[in-house]
TILUMLO-212612 format. One record per residue (C-alpha): x, y, z negated. Coordinates in pm, whole numbers, padded with zeros to 5 digits, always signed. Each point is the difference from the previous one (the first is absolute). Example, Ala and Ser with C-alpha at 12.3 -4.5 7.8 and 13.67 -1.06 7.14 Angstrom:
2
+01230-00450-00780/+00137+00344+00066/
REM end
This chain:
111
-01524+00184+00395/+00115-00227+00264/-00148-00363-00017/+00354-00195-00027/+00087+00173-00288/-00327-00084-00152/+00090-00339+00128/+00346-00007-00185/-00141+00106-00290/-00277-00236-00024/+00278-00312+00129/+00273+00152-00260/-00283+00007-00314/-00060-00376+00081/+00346-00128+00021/+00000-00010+00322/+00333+00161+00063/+00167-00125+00307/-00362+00097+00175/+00017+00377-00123/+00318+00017+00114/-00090-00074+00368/-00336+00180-00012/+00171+00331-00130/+00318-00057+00239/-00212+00073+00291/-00131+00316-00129/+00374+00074-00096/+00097-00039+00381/-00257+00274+00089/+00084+00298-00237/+00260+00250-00046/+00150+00186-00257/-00086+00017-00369/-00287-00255+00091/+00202-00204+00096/+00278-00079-00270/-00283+00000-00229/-00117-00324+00171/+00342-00116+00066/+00003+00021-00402/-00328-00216-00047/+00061-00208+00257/+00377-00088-00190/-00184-00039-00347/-00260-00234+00142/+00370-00205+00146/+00112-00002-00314/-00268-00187-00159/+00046-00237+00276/+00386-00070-00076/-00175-00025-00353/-00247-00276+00130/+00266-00165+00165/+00249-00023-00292/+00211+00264+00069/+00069+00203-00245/+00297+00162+00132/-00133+00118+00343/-00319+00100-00186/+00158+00218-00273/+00222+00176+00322/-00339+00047+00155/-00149+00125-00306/+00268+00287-00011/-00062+00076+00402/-00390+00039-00061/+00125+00218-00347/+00205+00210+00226/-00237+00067+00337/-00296+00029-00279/+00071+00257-00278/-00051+00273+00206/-00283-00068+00019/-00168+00026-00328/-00227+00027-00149/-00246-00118+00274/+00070+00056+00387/-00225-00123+00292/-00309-00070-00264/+00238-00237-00196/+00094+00050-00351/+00328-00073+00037/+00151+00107-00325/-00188-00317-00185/+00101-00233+00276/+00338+00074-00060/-00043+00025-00372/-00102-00342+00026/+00235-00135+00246/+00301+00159-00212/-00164-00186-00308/+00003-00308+00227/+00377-00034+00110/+00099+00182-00301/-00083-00260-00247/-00010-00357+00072/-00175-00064+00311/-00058-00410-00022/-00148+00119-00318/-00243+00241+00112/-00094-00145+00272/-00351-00062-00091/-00029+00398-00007/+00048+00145+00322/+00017+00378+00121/-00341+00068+00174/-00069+00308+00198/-00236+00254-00046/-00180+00261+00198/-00068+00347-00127/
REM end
């Protein structure tokens, strides 16, 4: 597994989101393929929990849906990520009432 996606995972677990975005984007740059819009699909989850940080809730609910769209075909797990919970979790996120929940956030795991 490459070391900036360990990074990004690590950075996204701790809040860190606007960090795991630019860590993973790099990676993202380098690959092709499948590989590739599976990262494009992290990297726009990890944006939309920055629109979320930044108050808004708009641009991180159309985010949301991007990162929905690039990532379930992907599941259930993909590149040593279980990304069927992630998105489980991330769906249960934006779904409901984010301000509410946002005490709880998705974390990623590794298989």
């Amino acid at each position: 597994m490459d070391q900036r996606l360990e990074a990004f995972v690590v950075l996204f677990n701790n809040r860190k989101f606007f960090e795991a975005h630019e860590v993973l984007e790099l990676l993202w740059l380098e690959t092709e393929g499948m590989e590739k819009d599976f990262y494009k699909g992290l990297i726009q989850c990890a944006a939309a929990f920055v629109h979320h940080q930044r108050g808004n809730p708009r641009g991180a609910h159309k985010l949301y849906q991007r990162a929905n769209n690039y990532l379930k075909s992907y599941l259930p797990h993909y590149g040593g990520i279980n990304s069927e919970k992630l998105m489980v979790q991330v769906r249960d996120f934006f779904e409901t009432d984010p301000e509410a929940n946002s005490d709880v956030l998705p974390q990623i795991e590794f298989l």
